[in-house]
Every structure is written in C-alpha cells, then in structure tokens.
C-alpha positions as CSV (number, residue, x, y, z in Angstrom):
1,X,14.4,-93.9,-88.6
2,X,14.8,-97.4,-87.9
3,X,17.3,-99.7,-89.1
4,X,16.5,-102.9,-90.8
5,X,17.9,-105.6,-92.7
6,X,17.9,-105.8,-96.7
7,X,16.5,-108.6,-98.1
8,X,16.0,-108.8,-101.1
9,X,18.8,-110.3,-104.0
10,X,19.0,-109.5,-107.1
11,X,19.5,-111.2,-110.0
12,X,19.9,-111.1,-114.1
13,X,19.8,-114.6,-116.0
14,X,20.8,-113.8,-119.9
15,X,19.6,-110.4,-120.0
16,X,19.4,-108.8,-123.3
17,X,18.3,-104.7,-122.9
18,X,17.6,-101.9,-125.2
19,X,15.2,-99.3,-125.9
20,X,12.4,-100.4,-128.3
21,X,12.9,-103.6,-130.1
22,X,16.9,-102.2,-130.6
23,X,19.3,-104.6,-128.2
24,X,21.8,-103.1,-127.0
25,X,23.7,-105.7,-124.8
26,X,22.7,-109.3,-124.5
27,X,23.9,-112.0,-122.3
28,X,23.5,-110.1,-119.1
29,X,24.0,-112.6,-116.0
30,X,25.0,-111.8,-112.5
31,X,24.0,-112.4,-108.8
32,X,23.5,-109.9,-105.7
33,X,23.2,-111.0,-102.4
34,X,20.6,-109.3,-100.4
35,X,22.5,-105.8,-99.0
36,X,25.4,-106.1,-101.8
37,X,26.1,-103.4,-104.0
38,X,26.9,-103.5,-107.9
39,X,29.2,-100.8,-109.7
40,X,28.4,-100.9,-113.3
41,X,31.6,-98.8,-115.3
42,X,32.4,-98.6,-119.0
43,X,32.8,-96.8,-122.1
44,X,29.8,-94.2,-122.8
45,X,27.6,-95.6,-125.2
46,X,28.2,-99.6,-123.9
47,X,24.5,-99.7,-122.0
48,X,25.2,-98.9,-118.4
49,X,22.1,-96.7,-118.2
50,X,19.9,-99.3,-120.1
51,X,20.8,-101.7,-118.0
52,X,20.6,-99.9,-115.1
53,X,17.0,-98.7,-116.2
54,X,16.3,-102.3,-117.1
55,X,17.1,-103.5,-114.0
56,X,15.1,-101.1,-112.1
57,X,11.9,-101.7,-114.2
58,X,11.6,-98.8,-116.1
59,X,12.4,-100.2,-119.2
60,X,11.2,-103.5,-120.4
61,X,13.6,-106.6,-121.0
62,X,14.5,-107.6,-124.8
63,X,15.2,-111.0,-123.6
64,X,16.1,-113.2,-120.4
65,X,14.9,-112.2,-116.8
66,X,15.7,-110.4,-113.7
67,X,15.0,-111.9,-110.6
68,X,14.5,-110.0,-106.9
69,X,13.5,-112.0,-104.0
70,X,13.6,-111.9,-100.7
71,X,12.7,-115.9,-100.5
72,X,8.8,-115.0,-99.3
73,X,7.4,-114.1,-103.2
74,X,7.4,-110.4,-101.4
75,X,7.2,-107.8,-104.1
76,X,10.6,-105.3,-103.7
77,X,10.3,-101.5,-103.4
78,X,12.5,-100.0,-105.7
79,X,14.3,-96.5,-105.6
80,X,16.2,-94.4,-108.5
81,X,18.7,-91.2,-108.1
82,X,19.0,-90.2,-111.5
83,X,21.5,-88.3,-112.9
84,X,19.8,-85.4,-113.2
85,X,18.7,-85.6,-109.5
86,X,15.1,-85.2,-110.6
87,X,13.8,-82.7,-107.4
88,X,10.7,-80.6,-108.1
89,X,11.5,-77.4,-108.3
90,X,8.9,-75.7,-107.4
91,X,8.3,-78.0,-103.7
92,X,11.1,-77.2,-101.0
93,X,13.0,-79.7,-99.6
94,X,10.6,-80.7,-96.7
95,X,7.7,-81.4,-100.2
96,X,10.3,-83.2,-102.0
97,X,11.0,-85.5,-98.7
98,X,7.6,-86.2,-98.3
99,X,6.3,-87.0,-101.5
100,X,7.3,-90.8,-102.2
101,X,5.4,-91.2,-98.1
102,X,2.5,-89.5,-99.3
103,X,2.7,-91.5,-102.3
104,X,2.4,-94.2,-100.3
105,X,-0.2,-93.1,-98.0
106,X,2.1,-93.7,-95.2
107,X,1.9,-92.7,-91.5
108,X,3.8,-90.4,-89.7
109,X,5.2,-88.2,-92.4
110,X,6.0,-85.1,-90.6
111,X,8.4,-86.5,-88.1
112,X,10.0,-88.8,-90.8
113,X,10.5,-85.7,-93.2
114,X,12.5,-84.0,-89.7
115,X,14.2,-87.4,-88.8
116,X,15.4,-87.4,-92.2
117,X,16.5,-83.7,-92.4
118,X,18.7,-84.4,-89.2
119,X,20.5,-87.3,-91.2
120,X,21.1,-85.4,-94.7
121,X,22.5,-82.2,-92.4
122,X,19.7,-80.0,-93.7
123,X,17.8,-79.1,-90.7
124,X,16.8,-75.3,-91.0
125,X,16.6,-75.6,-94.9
126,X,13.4,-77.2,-94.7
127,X,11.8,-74.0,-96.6
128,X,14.4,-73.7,-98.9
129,X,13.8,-74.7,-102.9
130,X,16.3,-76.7,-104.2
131,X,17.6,-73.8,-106.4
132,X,18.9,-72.5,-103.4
133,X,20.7,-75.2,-102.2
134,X,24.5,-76.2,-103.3
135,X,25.3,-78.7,-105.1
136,X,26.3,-81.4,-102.5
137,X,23.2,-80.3,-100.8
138,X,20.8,-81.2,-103.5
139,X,22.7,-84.6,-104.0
140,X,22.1,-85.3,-100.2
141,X,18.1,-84.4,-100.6
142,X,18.2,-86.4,-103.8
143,X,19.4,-89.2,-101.8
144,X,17.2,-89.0,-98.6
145,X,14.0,-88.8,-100.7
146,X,15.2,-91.9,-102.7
147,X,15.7,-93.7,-99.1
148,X,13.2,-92.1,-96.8
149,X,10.3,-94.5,-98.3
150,X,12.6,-97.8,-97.5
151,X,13.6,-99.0,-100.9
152,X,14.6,-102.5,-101.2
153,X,16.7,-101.9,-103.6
154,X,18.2,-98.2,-104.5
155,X,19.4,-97.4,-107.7
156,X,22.0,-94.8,-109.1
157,X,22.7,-93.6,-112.2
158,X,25.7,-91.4,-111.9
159,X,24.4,-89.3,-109.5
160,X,28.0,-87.1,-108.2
161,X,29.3,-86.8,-111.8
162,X,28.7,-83.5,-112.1
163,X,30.6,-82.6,-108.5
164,X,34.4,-81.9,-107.8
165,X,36.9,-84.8,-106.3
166,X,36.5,-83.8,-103.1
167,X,32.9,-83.4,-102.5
168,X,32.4,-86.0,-104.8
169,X,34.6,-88.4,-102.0
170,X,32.4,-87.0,-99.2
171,X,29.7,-87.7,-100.6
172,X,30.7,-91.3,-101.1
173,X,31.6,-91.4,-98.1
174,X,27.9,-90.3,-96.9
175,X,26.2,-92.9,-99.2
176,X,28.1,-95.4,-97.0
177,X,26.7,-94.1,-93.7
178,X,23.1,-94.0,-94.8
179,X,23.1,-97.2,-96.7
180,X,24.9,-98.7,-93.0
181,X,21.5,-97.1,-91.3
182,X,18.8,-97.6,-94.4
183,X,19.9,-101.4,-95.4
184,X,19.1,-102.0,-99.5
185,X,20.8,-103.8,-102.1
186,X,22.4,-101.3,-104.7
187,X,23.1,-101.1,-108.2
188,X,25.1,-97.8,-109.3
189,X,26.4,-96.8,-112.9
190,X,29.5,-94.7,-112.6
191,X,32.1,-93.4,-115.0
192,X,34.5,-92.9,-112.2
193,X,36.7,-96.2,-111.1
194,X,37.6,-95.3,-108.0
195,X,34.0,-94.6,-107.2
196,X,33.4,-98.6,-108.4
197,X,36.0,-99.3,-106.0
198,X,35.0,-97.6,-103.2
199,X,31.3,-98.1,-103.2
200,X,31.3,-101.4,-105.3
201,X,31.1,-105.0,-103.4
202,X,30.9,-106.2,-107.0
203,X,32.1,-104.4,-110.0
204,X,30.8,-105.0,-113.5
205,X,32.5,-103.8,-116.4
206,X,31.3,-103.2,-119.9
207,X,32.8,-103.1,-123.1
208,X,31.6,-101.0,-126.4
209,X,31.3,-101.9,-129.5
210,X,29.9,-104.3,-129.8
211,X,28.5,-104.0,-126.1
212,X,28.8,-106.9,-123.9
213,X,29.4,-107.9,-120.2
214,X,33.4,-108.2,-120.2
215,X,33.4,-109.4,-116.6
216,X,31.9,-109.3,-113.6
217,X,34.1,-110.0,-109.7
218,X,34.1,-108.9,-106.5
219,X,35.6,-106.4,-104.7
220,X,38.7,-107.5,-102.5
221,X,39.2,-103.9,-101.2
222,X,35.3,-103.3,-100.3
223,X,34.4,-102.4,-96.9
224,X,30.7,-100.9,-95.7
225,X,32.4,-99.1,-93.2
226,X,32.4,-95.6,-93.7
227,X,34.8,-95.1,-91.2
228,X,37.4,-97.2,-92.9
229,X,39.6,-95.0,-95.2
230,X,40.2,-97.7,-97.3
231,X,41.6,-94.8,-99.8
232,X,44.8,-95.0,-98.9
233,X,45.4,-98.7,-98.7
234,X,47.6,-100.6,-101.2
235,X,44.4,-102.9,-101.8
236,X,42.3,-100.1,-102.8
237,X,45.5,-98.7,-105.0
238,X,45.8,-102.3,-106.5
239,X,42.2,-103.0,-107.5
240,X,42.2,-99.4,-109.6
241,X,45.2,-100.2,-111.2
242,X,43.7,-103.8,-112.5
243,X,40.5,-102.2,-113.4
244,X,42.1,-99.6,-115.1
245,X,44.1,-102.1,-117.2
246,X,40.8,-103.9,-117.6
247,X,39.8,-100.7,-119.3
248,X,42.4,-100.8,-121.3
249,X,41.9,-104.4,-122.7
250,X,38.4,-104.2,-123.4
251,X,39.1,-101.3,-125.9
252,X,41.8,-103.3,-127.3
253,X,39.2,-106.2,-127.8
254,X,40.9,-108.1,-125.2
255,X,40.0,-110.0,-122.4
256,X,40.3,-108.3,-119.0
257,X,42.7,-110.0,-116.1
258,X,41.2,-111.2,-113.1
259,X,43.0,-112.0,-110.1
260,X,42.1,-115.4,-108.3
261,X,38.2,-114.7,-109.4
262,X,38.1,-111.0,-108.0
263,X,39.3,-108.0,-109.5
C-alpha cells in the first residue's frame, strides 16, 4: 500500500460527553495536529471510553464541539479498534480484511487484502478464522482491517489490555511501524502509562470523581520511530515517574505537576 500524509487535526472546544442526557465529563478542550497521537489514561470510571467514543462519532456530544479538518471542508474517514477487537467470527481473516473495502465499494480488494497480509505477518493464514489465531495475531488483523481502508483518523480503545508485557511491547512497537507507513491522526485510551508514554505525542489525563480533564501536555520522550528504543532512556523513565505522580495527585484531589508545559 501506499504511503500518504495525514491530514486531518483534531480538535475538542468545551466538550461535555455522556451517554444519554447523563454528563459524564464537561470542559473537554484540546488540539491535535494532523498525524499526532493522543493517549487518554485515568481512573476506570473517569470517561475515557465516552470520550473516546465521543470523539469518534459514535456517541453524540452533551455539549461543545469537536472539530476535524484537514483545511479543505473534506469530510475525515474514521477508524475504531475496540477493546473487544470486534472480528467476525464466522469470516476468516482474508473476509474480515476486506470488508470495510467492500464497504466502500473500493477497487482492487484482492491485492490490498494480500498487501496487507504481508504487512500484519499473516500471509498463509488467510483461511484461518480468527478463533484460530493467537492472541497477538488477532490484535495485528484487528489493526490491519481498521487501517487497510485509510482512516484519517484511527481510534483505540484499549486494544492490548488483555496481552502479556511483552507482547503487549511488540505490539506497540508494530502500531508504530504501520502508523509510520498508513499516516493518521490517533486517539488511544489506555490504562497502561507506559503505553501513553510510548505511543502518546500528547497525553491526557483524567481524574474521577467528579470526572474532569486534569491536564493535558506533550510528550518530551515521544518519538515515531519504531526503531528508537526510547524504553530505556532516562527521558522515557522520567516522564512515567511524573505521570505516575500525576496519578497520584489527581486521586488526592490535587493538581498534577507539569514540567515547563510538558509532562
């Protein structure tokens, strides 16, 4: 497949979300620069999920607006790996690549369901159901089928949650490589912090109860190269220690600590 460019930003602009008329969390503002990615952490129960699916247009806003342009009143494609991973069961791997093309009526299916295949390492599984795959495997064809139809923006709601540490890493590692080669702005919910660190450009944390936006900085250790172990650099170790502390204020009903504007 063919690399591009992402376009489109996104934005929120005093945001309110929750399900029904219920809000949940109010005063929701941030920016994204076209290509950037957003690491949404808290407590369960703050509104990461709501907000996520706010975002993404599956639920409605309670109040204020989100915003995603690309500058030329171009309406964005969106994309969502769910938690769940949401494959069909009963299509194999090759049916569950092609289905968001076919959805679309697009051209050339067949050889972007095997270009795609080559990319996720599942060449020769093509037949397989995704019962039979392993886990990482099914988070790989979750994540192909969410990017094979070119999303503008991809969104994640805690999709390698339910993996151990170290497939869970290599798997972050491969979101890096495929987002480098399919270009999207990204919003991501995560429990993990040093998921939000590694994957996050920009990391939003949330506070419970009440629920609100506790702050929202960039990323000093962020790098999109996948090749970068930026694991075991002091930065990396640095930013998880403030975020943890951030944690810990927010709980505390404190204000989190910010370092120059970033986390």
């Amino acid at each position: 497949m063919e690399s591009r460019k992402a376009l489109f930003a996104l934005s929120a602009d005093g945001l309110a979300v929750g399900r029904g008329d219920k809000p949940l969390l109010a005063d929701v503002n941030f920016s994204l620069e076209a290509g950037s990615s957003l690491a949404v952490i808290g407590e369960s129960g703050c509104g990461k999920s709501t907000l996520l699916q706010t975002l993404a247009g599956v639920l409605p806003a309670l109040a204020g607006r989100v915003r995603c342009s690309d500058g030329m009143g171009r309406k964005p494609a969106n994309a969502i790996v769910w938690q769940s991973l949401a494959l069909y069961p009963w299509m194999t791997v090759s049916q569950n690549l092609a289905l968001p093309l076919k959805l679309q009526k697009a051209e050339g299916v067949a050889g972007r369901v095997e270009r795609m295949l080559a990319e996720l390492e599942l060449t020769g599984l093509e037949r397989r159901f995704p019962a039979a795959l392993s886990g990482g495997q099914r988070q790989r064809l979750a994540l192909g089928r969410a990017l094979i139809a070119k999303p503008d923006v991809l969104f994640m709601d805690e999709p390698f949650s339910a993996l151990d540490a170290v497939l869970r890493e290599r798997l972050q590692q491969f979101l890096k490589r495929m987002r480098a080669r399919h270009p999207c702005t990204m919003v991501f919910v995560t429990h993990d912090i040093a998921e939000a660190v590694y994957l996050g450009e920009r990391i939003m944390l949330l506070a419970a109860r009440p629920s609100r936006v506790a702050a929202v900085a960039a990323n000093p250790s962020f790098t999109p190269d996948a090749d970068i172990d930026v694991r075991e650099t002091d930065l990396f170790y640095a930013v998880q220690k403030r975020l943890h502390a951030a944690v810990q204020n927010v709980r505390k009903g404190e204000e989190p600590v910010l370092t120059e504007g970033h986390w």
